[in-house]
C-alpha positions in Angstrom: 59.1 143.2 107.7 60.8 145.4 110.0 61.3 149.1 109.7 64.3 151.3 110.3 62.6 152.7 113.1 62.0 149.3 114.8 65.8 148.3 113.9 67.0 151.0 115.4 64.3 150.9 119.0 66.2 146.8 119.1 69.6 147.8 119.0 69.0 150.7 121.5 67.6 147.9 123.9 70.3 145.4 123.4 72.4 148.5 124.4 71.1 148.7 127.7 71.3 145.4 128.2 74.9 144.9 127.1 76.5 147.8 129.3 74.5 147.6 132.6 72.3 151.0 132.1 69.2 151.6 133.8 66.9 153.1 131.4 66.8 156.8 133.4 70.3 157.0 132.6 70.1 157.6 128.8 68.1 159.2 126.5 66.3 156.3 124.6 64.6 158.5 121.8 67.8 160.7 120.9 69.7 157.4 120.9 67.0 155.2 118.7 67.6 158.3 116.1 71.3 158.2 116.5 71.3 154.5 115.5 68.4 154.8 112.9 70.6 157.8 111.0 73.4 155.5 110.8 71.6 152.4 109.4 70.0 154.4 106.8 73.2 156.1 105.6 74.5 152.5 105.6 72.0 151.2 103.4 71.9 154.2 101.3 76.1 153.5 100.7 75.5 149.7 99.8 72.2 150.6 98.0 74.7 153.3 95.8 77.2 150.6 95.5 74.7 148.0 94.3 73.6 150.3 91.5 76.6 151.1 90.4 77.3 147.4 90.1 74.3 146.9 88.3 75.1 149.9 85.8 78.4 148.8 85.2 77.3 144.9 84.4 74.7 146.4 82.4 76.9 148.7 80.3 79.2 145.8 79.5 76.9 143.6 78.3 75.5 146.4 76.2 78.8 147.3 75.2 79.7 143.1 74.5 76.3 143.0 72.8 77.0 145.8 70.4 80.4 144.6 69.4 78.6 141.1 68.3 75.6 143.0 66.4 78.1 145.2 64.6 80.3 142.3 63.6 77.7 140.2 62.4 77.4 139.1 59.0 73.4 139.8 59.5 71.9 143.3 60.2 69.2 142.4 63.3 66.2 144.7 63.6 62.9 144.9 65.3 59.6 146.5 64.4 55.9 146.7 66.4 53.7 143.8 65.5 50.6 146.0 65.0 49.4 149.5 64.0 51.9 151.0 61.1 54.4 148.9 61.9 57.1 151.4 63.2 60.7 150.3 63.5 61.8 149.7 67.2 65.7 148.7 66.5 68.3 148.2 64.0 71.9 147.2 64.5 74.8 149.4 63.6 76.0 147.0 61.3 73.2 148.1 58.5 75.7 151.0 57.8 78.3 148.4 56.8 76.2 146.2 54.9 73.7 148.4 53.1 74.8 151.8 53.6 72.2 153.3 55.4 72.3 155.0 58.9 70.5 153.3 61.7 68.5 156.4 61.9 67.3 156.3 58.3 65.3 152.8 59.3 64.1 153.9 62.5 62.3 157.4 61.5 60.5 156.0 58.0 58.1 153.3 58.9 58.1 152.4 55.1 61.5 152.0 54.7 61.7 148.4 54.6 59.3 148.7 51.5 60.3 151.4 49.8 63.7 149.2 49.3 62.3 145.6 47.8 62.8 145.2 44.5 59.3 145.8 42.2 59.8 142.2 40.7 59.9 140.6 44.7 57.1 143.0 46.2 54.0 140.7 45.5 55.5 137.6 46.5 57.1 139.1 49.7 53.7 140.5 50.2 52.1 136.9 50.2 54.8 135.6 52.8 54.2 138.3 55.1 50.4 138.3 55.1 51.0 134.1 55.9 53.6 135.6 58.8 51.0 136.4 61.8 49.2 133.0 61.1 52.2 130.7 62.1 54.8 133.4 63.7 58.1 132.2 62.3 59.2 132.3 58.3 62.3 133.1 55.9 62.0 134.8 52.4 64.6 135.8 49.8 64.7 138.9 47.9 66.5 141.3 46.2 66.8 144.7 48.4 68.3 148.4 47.3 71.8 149.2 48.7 71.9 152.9 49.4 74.4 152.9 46.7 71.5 152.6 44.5 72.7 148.4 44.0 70.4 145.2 44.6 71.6 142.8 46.8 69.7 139.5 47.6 69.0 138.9 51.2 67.7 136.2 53.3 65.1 137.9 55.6 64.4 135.7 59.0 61.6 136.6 60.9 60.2 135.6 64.7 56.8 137.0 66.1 56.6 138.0 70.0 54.0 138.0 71.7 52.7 139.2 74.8 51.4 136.4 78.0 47.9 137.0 76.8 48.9 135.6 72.8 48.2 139.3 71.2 50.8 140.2 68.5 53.9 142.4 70.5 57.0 142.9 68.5 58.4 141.4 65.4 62.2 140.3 65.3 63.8 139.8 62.3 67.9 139.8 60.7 68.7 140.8 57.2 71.7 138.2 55.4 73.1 139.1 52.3 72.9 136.1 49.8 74.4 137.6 46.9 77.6 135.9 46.5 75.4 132.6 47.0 72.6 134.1 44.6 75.0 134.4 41.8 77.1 130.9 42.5 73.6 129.3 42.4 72.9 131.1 39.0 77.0 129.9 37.8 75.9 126.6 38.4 72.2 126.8 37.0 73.8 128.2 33.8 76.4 125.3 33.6 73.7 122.7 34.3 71.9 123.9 31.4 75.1 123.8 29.0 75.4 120.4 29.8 72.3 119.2 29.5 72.4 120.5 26.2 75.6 119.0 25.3 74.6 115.5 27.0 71.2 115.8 24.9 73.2 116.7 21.6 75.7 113.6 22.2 76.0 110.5 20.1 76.6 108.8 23.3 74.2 107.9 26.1 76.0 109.0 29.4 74.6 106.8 32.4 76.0 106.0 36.1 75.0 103.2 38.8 76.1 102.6 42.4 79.7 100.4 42.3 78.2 98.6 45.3 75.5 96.7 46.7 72.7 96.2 44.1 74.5 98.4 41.3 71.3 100.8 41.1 71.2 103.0 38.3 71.8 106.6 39.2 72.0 109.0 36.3 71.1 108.9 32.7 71.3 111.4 29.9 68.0 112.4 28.3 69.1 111.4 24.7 68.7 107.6 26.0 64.9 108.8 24.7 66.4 109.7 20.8 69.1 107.1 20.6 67.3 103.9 22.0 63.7 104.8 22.3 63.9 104.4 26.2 62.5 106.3 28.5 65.4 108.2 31.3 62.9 106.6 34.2 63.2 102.8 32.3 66.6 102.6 33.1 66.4 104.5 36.2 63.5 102.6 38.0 64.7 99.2 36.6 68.8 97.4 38.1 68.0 94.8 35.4 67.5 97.3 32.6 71.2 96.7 31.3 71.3 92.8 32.0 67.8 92.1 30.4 68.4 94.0 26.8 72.1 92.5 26.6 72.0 89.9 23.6 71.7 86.5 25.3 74.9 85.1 23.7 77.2 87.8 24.5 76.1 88.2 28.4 77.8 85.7 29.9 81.0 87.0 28.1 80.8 90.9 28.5 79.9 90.3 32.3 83.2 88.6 32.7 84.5 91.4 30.5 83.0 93.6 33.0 85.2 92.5 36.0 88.2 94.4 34.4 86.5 97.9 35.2 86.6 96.8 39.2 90.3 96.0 38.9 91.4 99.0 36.3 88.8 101.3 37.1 88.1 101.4 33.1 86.8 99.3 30.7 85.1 98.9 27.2 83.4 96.7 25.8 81.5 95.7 22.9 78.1 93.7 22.3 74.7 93.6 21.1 71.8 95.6 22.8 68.2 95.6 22.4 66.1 98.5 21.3 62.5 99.9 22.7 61.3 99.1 19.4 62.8 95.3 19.3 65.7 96.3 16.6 69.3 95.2 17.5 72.4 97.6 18.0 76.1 96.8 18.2 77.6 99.1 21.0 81.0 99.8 22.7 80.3 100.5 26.5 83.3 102.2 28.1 83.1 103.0 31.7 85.0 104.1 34.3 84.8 104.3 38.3 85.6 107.5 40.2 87.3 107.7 42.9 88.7 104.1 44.1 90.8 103.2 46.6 93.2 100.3 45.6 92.3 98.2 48.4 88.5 98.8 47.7 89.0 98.2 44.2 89.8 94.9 44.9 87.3 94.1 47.2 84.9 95.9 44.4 86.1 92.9 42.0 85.4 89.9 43.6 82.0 91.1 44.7 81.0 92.1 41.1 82.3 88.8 40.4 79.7 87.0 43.0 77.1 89.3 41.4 77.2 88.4 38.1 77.4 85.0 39.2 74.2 85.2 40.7 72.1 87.2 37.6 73.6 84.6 35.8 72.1 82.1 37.8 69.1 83.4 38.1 68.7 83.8 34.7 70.2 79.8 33.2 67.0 79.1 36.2 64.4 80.9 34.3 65.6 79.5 30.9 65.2 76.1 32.4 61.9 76.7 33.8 60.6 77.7 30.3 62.5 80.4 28.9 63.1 79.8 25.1 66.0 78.0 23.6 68.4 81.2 23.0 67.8 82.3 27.0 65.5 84.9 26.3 62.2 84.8 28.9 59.2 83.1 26.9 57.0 84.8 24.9 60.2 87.0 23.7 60.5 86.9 20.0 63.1 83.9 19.4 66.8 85.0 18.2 66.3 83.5 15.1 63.8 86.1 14.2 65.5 88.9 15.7 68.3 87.8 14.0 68.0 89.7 10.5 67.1 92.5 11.7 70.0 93.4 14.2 71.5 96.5 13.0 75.3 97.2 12.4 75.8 100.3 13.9 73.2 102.5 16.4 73.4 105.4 18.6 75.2 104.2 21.9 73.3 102.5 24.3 73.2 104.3 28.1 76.9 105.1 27.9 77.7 103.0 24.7 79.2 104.9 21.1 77.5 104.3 18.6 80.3 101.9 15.9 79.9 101.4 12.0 82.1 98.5 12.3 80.8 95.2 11.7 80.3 93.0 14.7 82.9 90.8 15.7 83.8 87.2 14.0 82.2 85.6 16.6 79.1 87.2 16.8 78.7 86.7 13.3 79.6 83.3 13.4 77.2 82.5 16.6 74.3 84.5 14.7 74.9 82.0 11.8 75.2 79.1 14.3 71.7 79.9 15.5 69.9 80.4 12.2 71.1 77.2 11.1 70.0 75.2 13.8 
């Protein structure tokens, strides 16, 4: 690379060469250290201008950068990765937030600590100590406002490091996840209430998928009191309903059922078979949320085509051994179950219990049976 001194000796002998003068003519030395002043106060003018340029650019994006850390809805800060720990950086925005002065963080290295809430310490503790094994994590806690308040926050942490892998700098933002904290709690609370109410029912609420297979997807504990069923029995099982209806009033209520796909409710009445083999008389009203009329329809005839398969399926089974009533073999035969079906029970998985008698034509069909 070429120095001022040689840049300067160049453009002296270009000079010479340029205007036609002999070399006795002028003073080469005074006129190299003419030329070399004036390139250097050039460069000294762009270097000046450069660096202002650069300090400028800088102070923008220092200034742009502050304006986005103090309007953040998360107070950044940064803290060494080794030795005590001491704070490196906090944002402006932990004034708004928290109350505290950016200086307040930066000149106690325990202040972070001091400000966790007794009941979080150990646990936050635990996360941190797992921290500097994997060099990324998120914990929730509650932390002291300098109002004296707790606020739950969301703490996010990132580990730098330097080229060599040793521990640098830790990065880290504080969210405030009260308002979240307490809907969360709302909704636990409500949850609960329910589940009490659903458990203290008479009635058996349940919900399946109005499509496709018809999956079961909810049921309400008490199906366990009411019917001696386990939740997970009618959960695990899409014939749970079909296979406990009473074989003579299937065919019958799943025609009934094709009025909920058109209405979007329906009840219905029948039999039902309980875990321990008695027989109930239930009203199963149902509804479907949220149904489009057009889909509705279409909802219809394919319930339609799906009944008429299970009931295919099932007049096959009956023919390839089932017993006379269409219960699979080895069931106990209606006849026997006959006297012991009870008049009223607890509703099945979203059936009321009734103390009405069954219908005329149950009886009569019961009777039918026993005398044949």
């Amino acid at each position: 690379m070429m120095t001022t001194r040689e840049y300067a000796r160049n453009a002296t002998a270009t000079l010479h060469h340029i205007l036609h003068i002999q070399p006795d003519e002028i003073d080469d030395d005074g006129t190299t250290a003419v030329i070399e002043r004036a390139i250097k106060d050039a460069t000294r003018e762009r270097d000046g201008r450069v660096r202002q340029q650069l300090k400028n650019t800088q102070a923008a994006a220092e200034l742009r950068l502050a304006q986005l850390l103090n309007s953040s809805p998360a107070v950044v800060y940064s803290f060494k990765a080794t030795g005590e720990l001491a704070p490196t950086f906090v944002s402006e925005n932990i004034r708004a937030i928290f109350g505290y002065s950016p200086d307040e963080y930066l000149e106690h290295p325990s202040f972070w600590r001091d400000r966790v809430h007794p009941d979080d310490l150990a646990r936050v503790d635990e996360a941190v100590s797992k921290f500097f094994q994997n060099g990324i994590h998120a914990m929730e806690y509650r932390f002291r406002r300098k109002d004296g308040s707790w606020r739950w926050v969301n703490d996010e942490q990132r580990l730098i490091k330097y080229k060599n892998g040793r521990p640098l700098e830790v990065v880290g933002s504080w969210s405030d996840i009260s308002a979240r904290k307490a809907a969360e709690e709302a909704q636990t609370a409500a949850h609960a209430r329910l589940s009490k109410l659903l458990i203290s029912s008479p009635a058996v609420i349940y919900s399946y998928r109005a499509m496709g297979d018809l999956a079961p997807t909810f049921v309400s504990e008490n199906i366990r009191d009411c019917l001696g069923y386990e939740p997970q029995e009618y959960l695990e099982n899409a014939d749970f309903w079909h296979s406990r209806v009473h074989p003579d009033e299937l065919a019958a209520v799943e025609a009934e059922s094709v009025h909920l796909f058109k209405k979007g409710r329906h009840a219905v009445e029948y039999r039902f078979l309980k875990k321990d083999g008695s027989w109930c008389s239930a009203i199963r009203p149902m509804a479907i949320c949220s149904i489009p009329d057009a889909a509705s329809r279409r909802w219809a005839r394919h319930s339609r085509r799906w009944f008429a398969t299970r009931r295919n399926r099932a007049s096959s089974k009956t023919r390839r051994g089932g017993s006379r009533s269409g219960w699979p073999s080895g069931w106990p035969s209606i006849d026997s179950r006959a006297g012991r079906m009870c008049s009223s029970c607890p509703m099945a998985p979203g059936f009321r219990s009734t103390n009405a008698r069954p219908p005329r034509a149950e009886l009569s069909q019961s009777t039918r049976t026993l005398r044949r």
